[in-house]
PALUM-681382 format. One record per residue (C-alpha): x, y, z. Coordinates in steps of 0.2 Angstrom, whole numbers, plus 5000, padded with zeros to 4 digits. Layout:
BEGIN
XYZ;...
This chain:
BEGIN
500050005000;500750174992;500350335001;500550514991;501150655003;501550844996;503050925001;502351104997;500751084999;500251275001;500951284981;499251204976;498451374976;499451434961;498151294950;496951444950;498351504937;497951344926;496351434919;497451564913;497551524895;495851514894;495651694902;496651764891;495551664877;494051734881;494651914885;495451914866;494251794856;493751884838;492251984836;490951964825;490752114813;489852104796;490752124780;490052154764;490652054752;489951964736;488751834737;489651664737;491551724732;491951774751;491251624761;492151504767;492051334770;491151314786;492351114789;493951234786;493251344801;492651204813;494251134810;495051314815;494151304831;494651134836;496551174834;496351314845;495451224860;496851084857;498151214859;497251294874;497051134882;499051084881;499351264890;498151254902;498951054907;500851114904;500251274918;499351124930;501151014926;502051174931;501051184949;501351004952;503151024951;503051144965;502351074977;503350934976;502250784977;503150604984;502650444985;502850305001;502550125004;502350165024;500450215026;501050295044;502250405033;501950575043;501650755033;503350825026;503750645020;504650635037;504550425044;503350385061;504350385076;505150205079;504750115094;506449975098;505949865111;507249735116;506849565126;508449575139;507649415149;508849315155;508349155142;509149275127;510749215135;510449035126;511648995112;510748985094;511948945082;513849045085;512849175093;511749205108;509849275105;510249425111;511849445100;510949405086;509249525092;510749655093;511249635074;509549635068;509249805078;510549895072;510049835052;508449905056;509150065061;510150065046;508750035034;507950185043;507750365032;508950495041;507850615053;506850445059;506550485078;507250315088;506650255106;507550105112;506949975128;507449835136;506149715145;506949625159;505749605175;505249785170;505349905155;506850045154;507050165142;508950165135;508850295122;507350405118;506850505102;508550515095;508750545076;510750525076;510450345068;512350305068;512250365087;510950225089;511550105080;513150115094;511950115107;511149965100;512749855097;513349895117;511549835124;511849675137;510749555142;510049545160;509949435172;508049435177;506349365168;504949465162;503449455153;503049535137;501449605140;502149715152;503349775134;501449775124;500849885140;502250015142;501950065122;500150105125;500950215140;502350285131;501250345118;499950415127;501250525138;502250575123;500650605112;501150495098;499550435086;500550285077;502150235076;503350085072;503349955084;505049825082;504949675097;506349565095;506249405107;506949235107;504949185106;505149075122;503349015128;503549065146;503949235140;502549265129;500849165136;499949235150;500549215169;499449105182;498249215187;498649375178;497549475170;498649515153;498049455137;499649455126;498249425110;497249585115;498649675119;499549645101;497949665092;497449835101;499249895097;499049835077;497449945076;498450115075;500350075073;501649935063;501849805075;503449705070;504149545077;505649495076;506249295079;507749285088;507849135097;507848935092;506948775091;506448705106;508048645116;508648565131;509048665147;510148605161;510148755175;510748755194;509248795208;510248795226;511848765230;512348805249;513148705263;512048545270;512248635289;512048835289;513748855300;515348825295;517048835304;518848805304;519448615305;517548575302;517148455286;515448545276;514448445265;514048565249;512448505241;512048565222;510248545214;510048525197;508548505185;508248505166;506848555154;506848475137;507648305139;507548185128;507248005137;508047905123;509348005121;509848065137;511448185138;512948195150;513348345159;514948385171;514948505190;516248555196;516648625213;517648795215;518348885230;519349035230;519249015211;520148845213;519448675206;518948555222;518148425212;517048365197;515748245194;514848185178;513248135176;511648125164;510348235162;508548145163;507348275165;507348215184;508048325199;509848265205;510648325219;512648325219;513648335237;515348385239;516548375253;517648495262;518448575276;519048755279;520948755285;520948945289;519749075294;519049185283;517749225268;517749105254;516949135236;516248965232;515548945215;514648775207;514948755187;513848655174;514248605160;513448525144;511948655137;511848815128;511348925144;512648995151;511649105164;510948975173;512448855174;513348955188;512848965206;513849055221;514049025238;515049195251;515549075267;516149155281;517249045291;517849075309;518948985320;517148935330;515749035335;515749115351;514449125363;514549235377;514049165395;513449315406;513749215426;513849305442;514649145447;515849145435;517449135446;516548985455;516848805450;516248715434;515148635443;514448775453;514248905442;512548955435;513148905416;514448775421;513548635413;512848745399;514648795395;515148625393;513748585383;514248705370;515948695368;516448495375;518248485378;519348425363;520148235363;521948245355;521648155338;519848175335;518848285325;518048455333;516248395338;515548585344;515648735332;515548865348;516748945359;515948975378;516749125385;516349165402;516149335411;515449395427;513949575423;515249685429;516449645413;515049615401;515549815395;517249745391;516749635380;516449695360;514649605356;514949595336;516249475343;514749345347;513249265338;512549225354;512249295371;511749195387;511149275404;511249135416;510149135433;510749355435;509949425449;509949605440;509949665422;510649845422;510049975411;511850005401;511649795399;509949805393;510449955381;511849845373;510949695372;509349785363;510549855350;511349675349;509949585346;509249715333;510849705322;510349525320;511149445337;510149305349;509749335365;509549175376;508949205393;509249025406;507849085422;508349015440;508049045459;508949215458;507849305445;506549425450;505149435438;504849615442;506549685438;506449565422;504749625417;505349805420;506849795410;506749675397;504949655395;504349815393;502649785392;502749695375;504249815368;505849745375;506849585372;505749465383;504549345373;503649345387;503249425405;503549315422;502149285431;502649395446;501149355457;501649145458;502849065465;503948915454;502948795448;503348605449;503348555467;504748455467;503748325456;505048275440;504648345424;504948295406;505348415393;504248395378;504748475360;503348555353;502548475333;502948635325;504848635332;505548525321;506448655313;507448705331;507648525334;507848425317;508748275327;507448255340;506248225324;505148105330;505548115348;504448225358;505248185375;507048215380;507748065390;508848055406;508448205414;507148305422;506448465429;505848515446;505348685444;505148845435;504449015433;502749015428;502449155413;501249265410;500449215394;498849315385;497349235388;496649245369;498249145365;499149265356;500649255365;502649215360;502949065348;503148915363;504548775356;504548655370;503348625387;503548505401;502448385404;501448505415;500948585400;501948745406;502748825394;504848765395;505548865380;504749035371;505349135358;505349315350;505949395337;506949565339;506949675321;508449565314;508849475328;507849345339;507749315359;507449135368;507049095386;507048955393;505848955411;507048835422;509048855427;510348785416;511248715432;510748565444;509648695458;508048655450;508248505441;509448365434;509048405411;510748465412;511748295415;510448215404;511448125388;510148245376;510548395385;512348445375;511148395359;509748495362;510948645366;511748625350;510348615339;509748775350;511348855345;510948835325;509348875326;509449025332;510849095323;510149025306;510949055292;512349195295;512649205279;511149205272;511149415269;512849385259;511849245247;510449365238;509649315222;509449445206;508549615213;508849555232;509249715245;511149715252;510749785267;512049785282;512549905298;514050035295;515250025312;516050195312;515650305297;514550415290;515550445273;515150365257;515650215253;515950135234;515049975228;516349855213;515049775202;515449615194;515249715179;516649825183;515249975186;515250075202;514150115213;514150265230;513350205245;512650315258;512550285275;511150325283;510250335302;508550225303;508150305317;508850385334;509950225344;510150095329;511850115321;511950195303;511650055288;512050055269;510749975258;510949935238;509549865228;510149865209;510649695212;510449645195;512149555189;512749385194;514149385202;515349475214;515149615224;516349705235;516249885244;518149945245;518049975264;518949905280;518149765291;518049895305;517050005295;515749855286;515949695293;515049595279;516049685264;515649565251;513949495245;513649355229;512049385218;511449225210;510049195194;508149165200;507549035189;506149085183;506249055164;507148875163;506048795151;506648855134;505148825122;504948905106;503549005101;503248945082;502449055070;500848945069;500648935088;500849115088;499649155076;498448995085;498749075100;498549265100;497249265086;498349315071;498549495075;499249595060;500849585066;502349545053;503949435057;505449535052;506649435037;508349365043;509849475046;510449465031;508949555021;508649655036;509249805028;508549785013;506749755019;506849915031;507450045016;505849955006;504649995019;505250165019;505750224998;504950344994;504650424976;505050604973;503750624957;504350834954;505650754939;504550654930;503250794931;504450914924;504950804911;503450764905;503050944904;504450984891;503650854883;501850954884;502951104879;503651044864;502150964858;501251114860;502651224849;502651104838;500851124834;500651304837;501951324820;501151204811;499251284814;499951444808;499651604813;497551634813;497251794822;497251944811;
């Protein structure tokens, strides 16, 4: 379809001049005026004159055409295939739109999608008239503009060929929707649409429960604008990608053997033909260990074995091989190692005996001595100190704070264990004979807004009687206590009393992980902003009860242990677009963020509110990989943080013209030619036809036509 666009269009109101001639004709035409003359001997033939009269309305008729042929050159009338050509002959505004979702990473051919999307982007641009306007996006899990409105072609052509893929999944409906919106705010009526996408299914059909209907979307989009597509992705393939890979046991140490476990899954596997594949195992950029094995479309899980010699952080990193996906193949792991972790014991018998100290037994029960020859069997370190050195003592030292059986709590304590807790430490609280639930309430509990779980009853007195009672773990505590799965009741040791809680009446109290066979609650919990508090209602020595010498005890108090702390390392491991978010220790200046992609980034540190210490936060994690803020440990104490792939768009099914046109409806919508007629397909889309020469030769031809007859008609007028 041919659209005819004027380039001087006010020159059309010289045609009035086209009646000229004729003007001229009829203000000079002969008169009538008799003659006397002889009868017959004067007349003329009357065919000689009407042939007279016809040669002069031909000759009238030629310059009245060569006058119209004359106007038409002027204004310059030109001819375009593209029926959104705009006045001026000037092309629509060009609307780029780039699929960057992490799938366009898959090999097809010697190139990736995304290479080859690239190449076919900047043929388009090239094909482009000079002057075309040039918006350019990239879909990843949302749409950013890259370059808008720009008519420097060879400039966009640049920007084109630089574009990277991401690392996240999207959808492209939210692509179809931000056109509508980009037109609307820039006030475009119709443009050029260019999609290019490797056409994978997931990409394109329409999300579990959403509400986007790509087919409505395309068709809507058609009505008004040139919606092309271009293909940039293969056949349906098979995909091999990584979906965890971390250490069996959240806590690592020195002199400790870790188990590292590695999931990996496949889409596209053919049964009958199954492939091989290869993992290996890197720390500190060094190979560990390999292992092969073939795909089958089922989920295998791959273990590998090592202990840490040294303290410190380690950048672990799991490989595949034997697809062409790069993107999901890799996995990282940031583990911090120490020596052990240390656990502070808070006593105010702490220069008694072992045995008569308040945490004596609990201290052993952490850390168990160390047989010569044998392999560490405790990750924690017990250090012991009486309240009045607890101020010595640097708490970011510690994972783990223990109050033993302390008469009084004071203020500076509770201060520094508030703050504690809120960075992310744990609080356990061992009750006893010496506590006084008042001071505890006061202090710690707060009415709900302090450390405690729970208030102490402080109108009874301790329950139990003397009667022996059994600990009993709690159904839903089989996360706190994964080796007492299945066994409710600890053996081989027993309590005789403890301090009855105050607990809501409509039940809405701390989360209870353990009871004795009373049904009092033995072990309660909170959390603290980042941090979490456990108290256990009895004493951790032998005043009110023998659990401590029981066989389970040690167990139970290591399982305690990693509970509580988790995963320290879990705000290190992040997956594309997680938070970094981590407390500064003595700085308000900036601090600079290395990408893995060799950008920068400044972070700010900044005050969440009045007591907490400043923190630096940075969300554009959206690069696999690396990252490290160039500071000291004394200013960040977590420097460096790994981002790893969410794999959301595994299955790598292509969208085939059929089931494209099946699905969305056929919408008019046409598939852009390979990169190789590119080019030329966009400069026919947009030649135009500039008609002014062929006008002005054919009126030279009108002209000399007319000369030629006006000599041979002869001169008539008298």
């Amino acid at each position: 379809m041919q659209r005819a666009l004027l380039t001087n269009p006010l020159m059309l109101l010289a045609l009035v001049f086209v009646v000229l001639p004729w003007v001229i004709e009829w203000l000079f035409r002969r008169r009538r005026r008799p003659i006397p003359f002889a009868a017959m001997r004067f007349v003329l033939d009357a065919e000689k004159q009407k042939k007279i009269r016809l040669q002069d309305l031909l000759l009238l008729y030629l310059r009245m055409f060569a006058l119209f042929l004359l106007v038409l050159a002027l204004v310059r009338p030109i001819l375009r295939k593209n029926p959104l050509a705009r006045d001026q002959g000037r092309a629509p505004e060009v609307l780029m739109i780039f699929d960057a979702t992490y799938s366009n990473a898959q090999q097809v051919g010697a190139d990736t999608a995304f290479s080859l999307a690239r190449k076919m982007g900047s043929e388009v641009v090239a094909g482009l008239p000079a002057g075309t306007e040039v918006t350019v996006a990239l879909l990843s899990d949302t749409v950013s503009v890259e370059l808008e409105a720009s008519d420097d072609l060879p400039s966009v052509r640049e920007h084109i060929e630089r574009l990277e893929v991401s690392n996240k999944a999207g959808h492209l409906a939210r692509a179809l929707a931000w056109v509508e919106d980009y037109k609307s705010s820039k006030n475009i009526p119709a443009c050029e649409v260019y999609l290019f996408s490797d056409m994978q299914e997931s990409s394109w059909g329409k999300r579990p429960g959403g509400s986007r209907d790509v087919g409505a979307q395309l068709r809507q989009l058609c009505v008004n604008n040139q919606v092309f597509l271009a293909d940039t992705g293969a056949g349906d393939v098979m995909n091999c990608y990584l979906t965890r890979f971390e250490p069996r046991e959240s806590l690592l140490a020195v002199g400790v053997s870790s188990t590292f476990e590695v999931t990996v899954q496949a889409t596209g596997v053919d049964p009958d033909n199954p492939e091989t594949a290869r993992l290996t195992f890197y720390v500190n950029g060094e190979k560990q260990g390999s292992q092969d094995f073939l795909i089958t479309g089922e989920v295998h899980t791959a273990t590998f074995q090592y202990s840490f010699l040294e303290g410190g952080v380690y950048l672990l990193k799991a490989v595949l091989e034997g697809d062409g996906q790069p993107l999901d193949n890799v996995r990282y792991y940031l583990a911090t190692v120490p020596q052990s972790h240390q656990v502070l014991l808070v006593d105010e018998r702490a220069d008694d005996s072992l045995m008569e100290q308040n945490a004596g037994l609990l201290q052993l029960a952490i850390a168990p001595p160390q047989k010569p020859g044998f392999d560490r069997v405790s990750l924690f370190e017990a250090v012991v100190r009486p309240p009045e050195e607890f101020s010595q003592e640097n708490l970011t030292d510690f994972k783990v704070v223990v109050l033993a059986n302390l008469t009084e709590v004071p203020a500076r304590m509770v201060s520094a264990l508030e703050l504690f807790v809120r960075e992310g430490g744990v609080l356990l609280v061992f009750l006893g004979e010496a506590v006084s639930p008042y001071e505890y309430n006061r202090r710690l509990f707060k009415e709900g807004t302090g450390l405690l779980p729970s208030a102490i009853d402080e109108a009874g007195s301790p329950e139990g009687g003397g009667e022996e009672l059994a600990l009993r773990l709690n159904p839903g505590a089989e996360e706190a206590f994964a080796h007492f799965r299945g066994k409710n009741v600890l053996e081989g040791g027993s309590v005789l009393k403890y301090l009855p809680l105050d607990l809501p009446v409509d039940g809405g109290g701390p989360h209870i992980l353990a009871r004795f066979s009373d049904e009092g609650p033995a072990l309660v919990e909170k959390t603290f902003e980042q941090g979490r508090t456990l108290m256990f209602t009895s004493t951790a020595n032998l005043i009110w009860g023998s659990l401590p010498l029981s066989g389970d005890f040690p167990v139970l108090v290591q399982e305690l242990l990693r509970y509580a702390i988790g995963n320290p390392d879990a705000s290190v491991n992040l997956t594309v677009s997680g938070v970094f978010d981590q407390p500064v220790l003595m700085t308000s200046q900036h601090l600079t963020l290395k990408r893995p992609d060799g950008r920068k980034a400044r972070l700010t540190p900044a005050r969440r509110d009045e007591q907490a210490l400043r923190h630096v936060t940075y969300t554009n994690t959206d690069r696999l990989g690396e990252y490290e803020v160039d500071t000291i440990p004394e200013v960040l104490a977590k420097r460096r943080f790994v981002v790893n792939l969410a794999p959301d768009e595994p299955e790598l099914a292509h969208l085939e013209r059929e089931e494209f046109a099946r699905r969305f409806g056929e919408p008019e919508v046409r598939f852009l030619p390979p990169v190789a007629q590119m080019r030329r397909f966009i400069e026919e889309l947009h030649a135009t036809r500039e008609l002014a020469g062929t006008i002005l030769w054919l009126l030279f031809i009108v002209l000399a036509v007319e000369i030629y007859l006006a000599a041979r008609f002869g001169m008539r007028r008298v």
